[in-house]
C-alpha positions as CSV (number, residue, x, y, z in Angstrom):
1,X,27.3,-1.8,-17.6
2,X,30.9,-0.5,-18.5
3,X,33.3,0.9,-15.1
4,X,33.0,3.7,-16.7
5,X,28.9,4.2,-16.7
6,X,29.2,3.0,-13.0
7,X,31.5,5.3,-12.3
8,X,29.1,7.9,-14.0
9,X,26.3,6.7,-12.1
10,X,27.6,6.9,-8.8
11,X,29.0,10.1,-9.1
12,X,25.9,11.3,-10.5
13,X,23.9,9.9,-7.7
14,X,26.0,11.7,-5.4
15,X,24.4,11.2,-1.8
16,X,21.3,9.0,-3.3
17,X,20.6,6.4,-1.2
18,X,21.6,2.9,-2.5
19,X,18.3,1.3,-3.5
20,X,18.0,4.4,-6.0
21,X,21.3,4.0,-7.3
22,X,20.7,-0.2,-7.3
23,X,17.3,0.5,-9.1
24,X,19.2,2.5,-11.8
25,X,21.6,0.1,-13.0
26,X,20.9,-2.0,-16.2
27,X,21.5,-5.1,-14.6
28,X,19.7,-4.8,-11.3
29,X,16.7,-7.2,-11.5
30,X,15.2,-9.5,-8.8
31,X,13.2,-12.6,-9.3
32,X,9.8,-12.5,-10.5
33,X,8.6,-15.4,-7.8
34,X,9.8,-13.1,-5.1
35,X,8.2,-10.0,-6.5
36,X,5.0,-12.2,-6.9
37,X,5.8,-12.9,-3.0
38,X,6.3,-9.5,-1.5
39,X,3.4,-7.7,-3.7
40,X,1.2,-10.6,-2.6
41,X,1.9,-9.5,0.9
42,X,1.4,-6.2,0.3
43,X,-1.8,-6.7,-0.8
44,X,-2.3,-9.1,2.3
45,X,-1.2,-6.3,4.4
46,X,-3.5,-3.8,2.4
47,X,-6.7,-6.2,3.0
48,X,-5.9,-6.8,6.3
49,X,-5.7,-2.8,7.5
50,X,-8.9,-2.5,5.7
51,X,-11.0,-5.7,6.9
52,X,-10.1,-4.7,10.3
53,X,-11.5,-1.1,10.5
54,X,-14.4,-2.4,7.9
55,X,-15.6,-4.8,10.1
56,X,-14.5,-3.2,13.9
57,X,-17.6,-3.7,15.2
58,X,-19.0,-7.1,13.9
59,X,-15.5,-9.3,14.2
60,X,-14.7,-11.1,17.8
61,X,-11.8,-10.6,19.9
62,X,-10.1,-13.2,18.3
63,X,-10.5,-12.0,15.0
64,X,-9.2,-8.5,16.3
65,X,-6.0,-10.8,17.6
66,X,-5.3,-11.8,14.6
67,X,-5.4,-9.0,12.5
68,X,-3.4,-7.2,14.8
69,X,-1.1,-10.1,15.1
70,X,-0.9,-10.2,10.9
71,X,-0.2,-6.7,10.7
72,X,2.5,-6.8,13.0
73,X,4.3,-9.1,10.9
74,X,4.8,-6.9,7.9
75,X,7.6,-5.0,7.5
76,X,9.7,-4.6,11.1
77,X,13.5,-3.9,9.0
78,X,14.0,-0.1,9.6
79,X,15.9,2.0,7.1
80,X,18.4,4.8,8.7
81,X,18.2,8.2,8.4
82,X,19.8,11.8,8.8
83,X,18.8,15.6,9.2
84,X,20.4,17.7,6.4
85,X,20.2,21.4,6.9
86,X,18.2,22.9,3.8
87,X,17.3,26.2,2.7
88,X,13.8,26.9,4.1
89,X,14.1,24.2,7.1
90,X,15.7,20.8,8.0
91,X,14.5,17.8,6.4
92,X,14.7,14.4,7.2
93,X,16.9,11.9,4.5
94,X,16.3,8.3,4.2
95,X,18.7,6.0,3.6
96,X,17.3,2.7,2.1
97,X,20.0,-0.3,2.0
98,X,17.8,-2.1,0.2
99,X,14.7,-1.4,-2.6
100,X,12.3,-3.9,-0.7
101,X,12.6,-1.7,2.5
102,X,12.0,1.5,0.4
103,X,9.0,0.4,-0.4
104,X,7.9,-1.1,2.1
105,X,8.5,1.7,4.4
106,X,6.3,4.0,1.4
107,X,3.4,1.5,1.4
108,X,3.4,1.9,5.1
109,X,3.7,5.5,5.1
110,X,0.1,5.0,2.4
111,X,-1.7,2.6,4.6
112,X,-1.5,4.5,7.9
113,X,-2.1,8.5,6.0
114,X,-5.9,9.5,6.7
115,X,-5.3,11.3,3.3
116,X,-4.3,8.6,1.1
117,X,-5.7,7.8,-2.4
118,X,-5.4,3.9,-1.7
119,X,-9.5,2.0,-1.7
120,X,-11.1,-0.5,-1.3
121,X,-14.0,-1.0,-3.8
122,X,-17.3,-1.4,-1.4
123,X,-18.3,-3.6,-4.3
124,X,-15.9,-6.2,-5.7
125,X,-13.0,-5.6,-3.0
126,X,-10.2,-4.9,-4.8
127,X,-7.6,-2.2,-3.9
128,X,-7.6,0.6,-6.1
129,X,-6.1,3.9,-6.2
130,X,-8.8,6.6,-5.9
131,X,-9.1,9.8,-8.5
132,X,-10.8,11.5,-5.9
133,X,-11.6,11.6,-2.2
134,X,-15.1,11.0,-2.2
135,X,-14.8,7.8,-4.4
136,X,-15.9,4.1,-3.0
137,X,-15.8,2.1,-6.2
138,X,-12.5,1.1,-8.7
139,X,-15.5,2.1,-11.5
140,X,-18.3,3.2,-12.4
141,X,-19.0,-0.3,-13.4
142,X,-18.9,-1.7,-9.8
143,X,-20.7,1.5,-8.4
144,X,-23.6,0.5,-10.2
145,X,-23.8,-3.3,-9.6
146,X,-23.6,-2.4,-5.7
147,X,-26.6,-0.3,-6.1
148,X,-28.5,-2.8,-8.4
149,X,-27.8,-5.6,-5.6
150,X,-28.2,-2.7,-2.1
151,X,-31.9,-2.0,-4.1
152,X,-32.7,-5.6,-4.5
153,X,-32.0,-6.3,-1.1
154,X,-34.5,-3.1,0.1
155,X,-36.9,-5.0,-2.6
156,X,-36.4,-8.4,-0.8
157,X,-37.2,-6.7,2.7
158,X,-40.0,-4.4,1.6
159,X,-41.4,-7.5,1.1
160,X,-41.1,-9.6,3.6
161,X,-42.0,-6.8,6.3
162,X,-45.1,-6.5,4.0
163,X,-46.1,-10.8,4.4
């Protein structure tokens, strides 16, 4: 990138907070092993929010420990922020100093809303972003083979009860 484009950028970005502006530039890159690192904790962090509520009732105190001990561990740099006076009402501005805390701070914001689209498939466990709020499975696919293997199991204990 030329002075001049940076130049360009920045006074294009105006009050944008850095990350954006970082995340913009044509040379801004980070490693892929530490990408590989921090979206591997995501998902960590992802599993172990859902595990924890799944299984509530079934896992020991211990267990509960560390979940809540794992959870705890993610995250814990805070961006800053500021009030700006809008047109309709204030708002609050975040001001990132770096990209990993941006979205860190969104994935947080997605784990802990009632309301978000992130799942869990019930069947195969993977994380998944859901098309609507009803939906339990990443497909149709794995909604099926859950109830192939949930009647199988009724099948299995129909008969035993029967013996």
């Amino acid at each position: 990138m030329t002075d001049h484009e940076g130049i360009a950028i920045t006074m294009a970005m105006g009050n944008t907070p850095q990350a954006v502006t970082m995340s913009l530039q044509k040379k801004y890159a980070e490693r892929y092993d530490w990408l590989v690192k921090e979206f591997t904790d995501w998902a960590f962090t992802f599993m172990t929010s859902f595990l924890y509520y799944m299984d509530y009732d079934t896992i020991d105190k211990q267990t509960h420990s560390l979940y809540r001990q794992g959870i705890s561990a993610f995250g814990g740099i805070a961006p800053t922020y500021r009030i700006a006076l809008e047109k309709d009402s204030p708002v609050i501005i975040w001001d990132f100093h770096s990209l990993l805390v941006m979205v860190q701070m969104y994935f947080s914001f997605m784990l802990t809303d009632k309301d978000s689209d992130m799942r869990m498939c019930k069947h195969c466990k993977k994380a998944f972003v859901a098309s609507r709020k009803g939906n339990e499975f990443c497909s149709q696919k794995c909604k099926n083979q859950f109830n192939v293997y949930k009647s199988r199991e009724k099948k299995k204990g129909n008969k035993s009860d029967n013996r």
